[in-house]
LOVOPA-350298 format. One record per atom (N, C-alpha, C): z, y, x; atom name; residue number from 1. Coordinates in pm, whole numbers, plus 50000, padded with zeros to 5 digits. Layout:
BEGIN
<rec <Z; Y; X>; "CA"; NUM>
...
END
This chain:
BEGIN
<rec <47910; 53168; 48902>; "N"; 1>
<rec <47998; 53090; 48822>; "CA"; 1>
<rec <47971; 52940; 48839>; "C"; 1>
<rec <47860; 52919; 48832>; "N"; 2>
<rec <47775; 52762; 48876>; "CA"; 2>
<rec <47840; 52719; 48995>; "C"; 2>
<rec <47865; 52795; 49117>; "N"; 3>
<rec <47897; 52721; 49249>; "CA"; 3>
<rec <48033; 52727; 49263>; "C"; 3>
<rec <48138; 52795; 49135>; "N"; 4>
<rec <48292; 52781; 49112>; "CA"; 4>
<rec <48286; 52630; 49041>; "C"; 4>
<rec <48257; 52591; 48995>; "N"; 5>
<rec <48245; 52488; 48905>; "CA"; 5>
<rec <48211; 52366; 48968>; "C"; 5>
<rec <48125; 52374; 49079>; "N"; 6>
<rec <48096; 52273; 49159>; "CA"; 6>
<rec <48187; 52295; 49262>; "C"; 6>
<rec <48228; 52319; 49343>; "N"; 7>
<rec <48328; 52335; 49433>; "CA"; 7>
<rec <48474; 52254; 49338>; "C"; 7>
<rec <48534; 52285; 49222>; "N"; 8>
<rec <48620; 52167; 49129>; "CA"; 8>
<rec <48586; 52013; 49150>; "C"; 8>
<rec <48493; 52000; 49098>; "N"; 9>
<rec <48398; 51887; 49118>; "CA"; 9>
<rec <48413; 51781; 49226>; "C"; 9>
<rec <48427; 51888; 49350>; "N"; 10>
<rec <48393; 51813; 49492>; "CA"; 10>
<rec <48552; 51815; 49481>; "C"; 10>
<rec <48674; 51884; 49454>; "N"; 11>
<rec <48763; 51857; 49500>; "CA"; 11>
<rec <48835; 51746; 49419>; "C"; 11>
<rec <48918; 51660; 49504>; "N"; 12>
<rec <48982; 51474; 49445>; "CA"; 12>
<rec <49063; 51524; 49333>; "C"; 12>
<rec <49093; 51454; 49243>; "N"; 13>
<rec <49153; 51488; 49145>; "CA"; 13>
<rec <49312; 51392; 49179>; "C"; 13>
<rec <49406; 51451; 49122>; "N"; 14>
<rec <49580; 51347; 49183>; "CA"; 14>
<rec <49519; 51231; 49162>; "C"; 14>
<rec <49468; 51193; 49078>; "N"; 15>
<rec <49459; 51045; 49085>; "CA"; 15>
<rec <49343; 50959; 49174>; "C"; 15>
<rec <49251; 51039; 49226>; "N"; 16>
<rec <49169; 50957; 49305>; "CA"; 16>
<rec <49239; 50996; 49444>; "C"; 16>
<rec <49338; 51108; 49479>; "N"; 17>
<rec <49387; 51142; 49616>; "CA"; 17>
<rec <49504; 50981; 49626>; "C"; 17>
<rec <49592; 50988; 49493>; "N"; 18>
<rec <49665; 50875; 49471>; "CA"; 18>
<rec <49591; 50742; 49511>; "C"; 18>
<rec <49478; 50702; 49404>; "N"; 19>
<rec <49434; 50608; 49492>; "CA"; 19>
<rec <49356; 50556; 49659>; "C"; 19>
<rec <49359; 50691; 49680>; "N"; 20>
<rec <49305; 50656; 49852>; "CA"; 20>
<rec <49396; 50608; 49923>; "C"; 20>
<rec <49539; 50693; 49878>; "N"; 21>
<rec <49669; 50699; 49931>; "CA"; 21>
<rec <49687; 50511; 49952>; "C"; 21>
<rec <49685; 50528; 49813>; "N"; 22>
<rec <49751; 50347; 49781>; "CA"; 22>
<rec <49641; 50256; 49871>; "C"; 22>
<rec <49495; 50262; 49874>; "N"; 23>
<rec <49405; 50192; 49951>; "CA"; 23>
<rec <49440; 50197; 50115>; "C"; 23>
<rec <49489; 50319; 50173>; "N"; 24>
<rec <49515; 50331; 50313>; "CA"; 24>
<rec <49635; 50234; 50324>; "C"; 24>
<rec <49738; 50250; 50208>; "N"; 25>
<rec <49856; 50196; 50220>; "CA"; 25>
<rec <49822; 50003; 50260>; "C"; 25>
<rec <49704; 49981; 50170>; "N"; 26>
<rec <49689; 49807; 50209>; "CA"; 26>
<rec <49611; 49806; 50293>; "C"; 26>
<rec <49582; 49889; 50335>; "N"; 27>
<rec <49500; 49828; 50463>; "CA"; 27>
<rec <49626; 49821; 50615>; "C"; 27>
<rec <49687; 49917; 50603>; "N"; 28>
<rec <49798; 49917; 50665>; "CA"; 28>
<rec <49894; 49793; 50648>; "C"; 28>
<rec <49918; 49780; 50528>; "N"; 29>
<rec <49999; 49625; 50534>; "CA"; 29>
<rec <49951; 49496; 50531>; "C"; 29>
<rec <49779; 49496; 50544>; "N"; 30>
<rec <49703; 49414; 50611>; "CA"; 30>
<rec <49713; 49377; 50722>; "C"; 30>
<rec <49707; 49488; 50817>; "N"; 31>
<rec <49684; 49519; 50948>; "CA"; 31>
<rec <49846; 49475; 50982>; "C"; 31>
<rec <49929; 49475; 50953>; "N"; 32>
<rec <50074; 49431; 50981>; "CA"; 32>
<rec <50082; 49266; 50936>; "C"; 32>
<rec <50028; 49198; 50828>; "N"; 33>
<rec <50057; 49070; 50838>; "CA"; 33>
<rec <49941; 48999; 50888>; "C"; 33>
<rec <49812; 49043; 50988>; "N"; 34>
<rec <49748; 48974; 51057>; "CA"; 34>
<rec <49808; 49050; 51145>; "C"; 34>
<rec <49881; 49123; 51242>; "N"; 35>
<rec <49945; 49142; 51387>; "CA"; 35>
<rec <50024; 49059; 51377>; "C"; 35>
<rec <50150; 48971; 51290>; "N"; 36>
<rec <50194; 48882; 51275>; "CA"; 36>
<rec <50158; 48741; 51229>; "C"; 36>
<rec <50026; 48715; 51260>; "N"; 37>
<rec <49985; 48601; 51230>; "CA"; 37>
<rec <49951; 48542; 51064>; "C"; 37>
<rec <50015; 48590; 51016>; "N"; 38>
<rec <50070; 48530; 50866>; "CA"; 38>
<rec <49916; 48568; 50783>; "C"; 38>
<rec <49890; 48439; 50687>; "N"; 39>
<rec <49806; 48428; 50591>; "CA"; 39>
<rec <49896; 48529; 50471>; "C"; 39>
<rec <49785; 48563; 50341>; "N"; 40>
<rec <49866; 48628; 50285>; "CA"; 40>
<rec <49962; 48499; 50182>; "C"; 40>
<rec <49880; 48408; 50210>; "N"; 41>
<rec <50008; 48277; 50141>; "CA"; 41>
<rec <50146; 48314; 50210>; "C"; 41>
<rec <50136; 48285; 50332>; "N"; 42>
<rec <50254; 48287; 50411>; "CA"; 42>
<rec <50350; 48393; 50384>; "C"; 42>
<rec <50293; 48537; 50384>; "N"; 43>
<rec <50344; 48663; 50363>; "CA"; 43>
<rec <50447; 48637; 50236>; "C"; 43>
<rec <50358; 48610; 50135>; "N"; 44>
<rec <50386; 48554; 49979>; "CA"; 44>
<rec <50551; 48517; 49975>; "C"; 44>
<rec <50527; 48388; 50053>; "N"; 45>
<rec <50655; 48284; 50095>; "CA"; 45>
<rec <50743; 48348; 50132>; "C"; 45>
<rec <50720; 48443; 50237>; "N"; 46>
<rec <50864; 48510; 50284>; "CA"; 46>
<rec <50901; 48628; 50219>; "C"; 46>
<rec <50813; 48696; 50090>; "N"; 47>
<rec <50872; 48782; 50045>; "CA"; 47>
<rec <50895; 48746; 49945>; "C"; 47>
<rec <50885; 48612; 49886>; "N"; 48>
<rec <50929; 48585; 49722>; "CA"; 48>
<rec <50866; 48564; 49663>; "C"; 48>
<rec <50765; 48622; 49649>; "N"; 49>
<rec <50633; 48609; 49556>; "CA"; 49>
<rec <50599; 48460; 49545>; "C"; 49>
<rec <50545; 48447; 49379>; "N"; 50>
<rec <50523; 48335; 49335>; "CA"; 50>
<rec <50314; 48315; 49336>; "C"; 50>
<rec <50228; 48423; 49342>; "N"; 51>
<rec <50137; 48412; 49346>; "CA"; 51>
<rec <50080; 48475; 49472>; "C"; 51>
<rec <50024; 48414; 49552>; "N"; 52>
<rec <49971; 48508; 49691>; "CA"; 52>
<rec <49864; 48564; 49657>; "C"; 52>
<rec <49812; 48602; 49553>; "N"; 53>
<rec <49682; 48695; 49527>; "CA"; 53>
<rec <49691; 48809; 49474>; "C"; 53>
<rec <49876; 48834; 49461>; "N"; 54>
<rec <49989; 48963; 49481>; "CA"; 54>
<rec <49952; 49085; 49602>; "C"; 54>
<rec <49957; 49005; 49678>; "N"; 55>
<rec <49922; 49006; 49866>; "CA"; 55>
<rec <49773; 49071; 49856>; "C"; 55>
<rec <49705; 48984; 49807>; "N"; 56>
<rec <49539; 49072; 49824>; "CA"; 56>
<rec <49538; 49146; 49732>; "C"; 56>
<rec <49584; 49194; 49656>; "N"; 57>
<rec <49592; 49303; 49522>; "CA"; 57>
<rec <49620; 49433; 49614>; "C"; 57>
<rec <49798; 49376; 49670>; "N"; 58>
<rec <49820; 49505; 49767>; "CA"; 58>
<rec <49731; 49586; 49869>; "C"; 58>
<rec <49689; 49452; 49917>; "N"; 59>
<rec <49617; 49510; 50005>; "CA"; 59>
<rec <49511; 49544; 50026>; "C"; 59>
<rec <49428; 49607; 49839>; "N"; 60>
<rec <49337; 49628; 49802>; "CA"; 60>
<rec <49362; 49789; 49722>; "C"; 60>
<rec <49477; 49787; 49753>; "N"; 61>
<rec <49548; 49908; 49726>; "CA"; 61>
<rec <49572; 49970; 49558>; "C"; 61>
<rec <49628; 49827; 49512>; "N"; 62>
<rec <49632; 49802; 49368>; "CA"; 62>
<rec <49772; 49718; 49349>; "C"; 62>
<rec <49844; 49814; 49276>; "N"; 63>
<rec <50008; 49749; 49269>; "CA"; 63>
<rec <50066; 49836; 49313>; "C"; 63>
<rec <50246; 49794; 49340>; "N"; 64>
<rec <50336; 49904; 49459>; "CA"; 64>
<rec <50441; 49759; 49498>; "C"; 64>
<rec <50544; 49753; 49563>; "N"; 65>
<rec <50563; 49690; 49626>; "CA"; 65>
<rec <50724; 49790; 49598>; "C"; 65>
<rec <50811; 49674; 49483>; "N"; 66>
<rec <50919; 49750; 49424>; "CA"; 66>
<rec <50996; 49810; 49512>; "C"; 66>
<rec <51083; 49900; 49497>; "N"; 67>
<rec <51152; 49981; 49609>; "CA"; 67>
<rec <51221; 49852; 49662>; "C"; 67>
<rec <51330; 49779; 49556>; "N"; 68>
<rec <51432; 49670; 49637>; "CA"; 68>
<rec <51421; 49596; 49699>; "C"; 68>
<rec <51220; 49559; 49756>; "N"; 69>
<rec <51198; 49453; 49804>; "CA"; 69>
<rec <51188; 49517; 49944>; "C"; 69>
<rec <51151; 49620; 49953>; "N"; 70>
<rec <51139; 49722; 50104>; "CA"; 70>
<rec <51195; 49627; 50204>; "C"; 70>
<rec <51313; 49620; 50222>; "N"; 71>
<rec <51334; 49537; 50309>; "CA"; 71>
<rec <51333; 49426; 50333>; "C"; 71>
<rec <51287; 49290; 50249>; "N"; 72>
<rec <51260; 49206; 50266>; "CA"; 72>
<rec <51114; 49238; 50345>; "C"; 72>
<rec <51037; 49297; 50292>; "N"; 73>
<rec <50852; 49361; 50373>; "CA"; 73>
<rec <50907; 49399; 50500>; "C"; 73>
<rec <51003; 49470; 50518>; "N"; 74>
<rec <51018; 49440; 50625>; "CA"; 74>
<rec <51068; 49359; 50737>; "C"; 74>
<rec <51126; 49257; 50668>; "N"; 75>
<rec <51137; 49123; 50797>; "CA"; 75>
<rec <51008; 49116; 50764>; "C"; 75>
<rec <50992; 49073; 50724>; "N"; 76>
<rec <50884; 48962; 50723>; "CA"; 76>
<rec <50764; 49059; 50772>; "C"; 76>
<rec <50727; 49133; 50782>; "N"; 77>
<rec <50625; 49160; 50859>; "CA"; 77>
<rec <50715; 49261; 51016>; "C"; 77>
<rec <50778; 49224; 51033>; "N"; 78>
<rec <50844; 49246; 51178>; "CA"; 78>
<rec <50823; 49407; 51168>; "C"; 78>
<rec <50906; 49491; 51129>; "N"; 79>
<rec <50895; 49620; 51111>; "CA"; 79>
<rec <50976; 49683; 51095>; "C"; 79>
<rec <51067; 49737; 51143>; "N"; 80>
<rec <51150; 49863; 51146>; "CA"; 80>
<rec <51181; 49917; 50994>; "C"; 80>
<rec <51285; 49854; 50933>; "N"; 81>
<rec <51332; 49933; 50819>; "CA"; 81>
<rec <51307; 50013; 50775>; "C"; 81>
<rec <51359; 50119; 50863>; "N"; 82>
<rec <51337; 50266; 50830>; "CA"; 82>
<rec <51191; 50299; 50864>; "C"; 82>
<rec <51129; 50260; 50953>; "N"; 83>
<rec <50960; 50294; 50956>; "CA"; 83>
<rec <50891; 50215; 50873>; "C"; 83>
<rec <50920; 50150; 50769>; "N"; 84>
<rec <50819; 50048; 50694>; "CA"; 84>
<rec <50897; 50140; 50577>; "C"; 84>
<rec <50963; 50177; 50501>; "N"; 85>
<rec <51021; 50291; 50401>; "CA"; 85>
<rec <50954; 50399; 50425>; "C"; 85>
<rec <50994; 50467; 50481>; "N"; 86>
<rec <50872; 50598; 50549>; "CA"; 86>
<rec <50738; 50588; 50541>; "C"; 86>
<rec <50667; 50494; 50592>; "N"; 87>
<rec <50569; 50500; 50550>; "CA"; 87>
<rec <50517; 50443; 50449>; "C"; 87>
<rec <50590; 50338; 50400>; "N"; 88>
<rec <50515; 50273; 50235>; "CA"; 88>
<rec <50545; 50379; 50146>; "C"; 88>
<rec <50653; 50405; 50144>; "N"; 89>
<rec <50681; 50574; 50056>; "CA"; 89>
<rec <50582; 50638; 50061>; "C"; 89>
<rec <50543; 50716; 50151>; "N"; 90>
<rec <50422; 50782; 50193>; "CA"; 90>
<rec <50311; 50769; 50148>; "C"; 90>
<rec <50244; 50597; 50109>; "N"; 91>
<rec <50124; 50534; 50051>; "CA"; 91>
<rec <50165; 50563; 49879>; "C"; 91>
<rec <50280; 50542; 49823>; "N"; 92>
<rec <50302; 50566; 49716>; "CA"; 92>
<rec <50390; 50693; 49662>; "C"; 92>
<rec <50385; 50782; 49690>; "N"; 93>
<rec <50414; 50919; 49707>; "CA"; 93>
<rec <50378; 50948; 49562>; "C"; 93>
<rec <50213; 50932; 49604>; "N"; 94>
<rec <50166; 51010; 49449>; "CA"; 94>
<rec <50116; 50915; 49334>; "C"; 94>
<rec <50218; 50827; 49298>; "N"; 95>
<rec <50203; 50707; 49194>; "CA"; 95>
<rec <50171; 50768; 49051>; "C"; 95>
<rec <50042; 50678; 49065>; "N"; 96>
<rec <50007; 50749; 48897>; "CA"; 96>
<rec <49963; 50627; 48784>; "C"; 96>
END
């Protein structure tokens, strides 16, 4: 009964699977506004945002990144509409 109980234990609970999810998700949209050069000030600028420490929140995998702005994230980090939806969806799938 002891090693049923630990085996629970070891497995992620929705919300820590959620937050890995969301952490992979900023490192990913890290990794997209340094392939484009852009500070996260800069990023900031072209998506609207009034504070760029929005930007390092995200990409600390803390926040979501409202559905309507989707495509603005994606100019601005040079990305395929439909593949920057797909996969930010994906990072926030399991929003908790």
């Amino acid at each position: 009964m002891h090693a049923n109980s630990q085996k629970r234990a070891d497995k992620p609970t929705h919300k820590q699977s959620a937050q890995r999810l969301r952490k992979e998700g900023g490192r990913w949209l890290c990794e997209l506004r340094e392939n484009c050069g852009l500070s996260q000030r800069e990023l900031a600028d072209a998506v609207g945002i009034e504070l760029y420490t929005v930007i390092s929140q995200l990409e600390h995998g803390r926040g979501f990144i409202p559905p309507d702005r989707y495509l603005i994230w994606a100019d601005a980090l040079d990305v395929e509409p439909d593949e920057f939806v797909r996969r930010v969806t994906s990072y926030y799938a399991q929003r908790n």
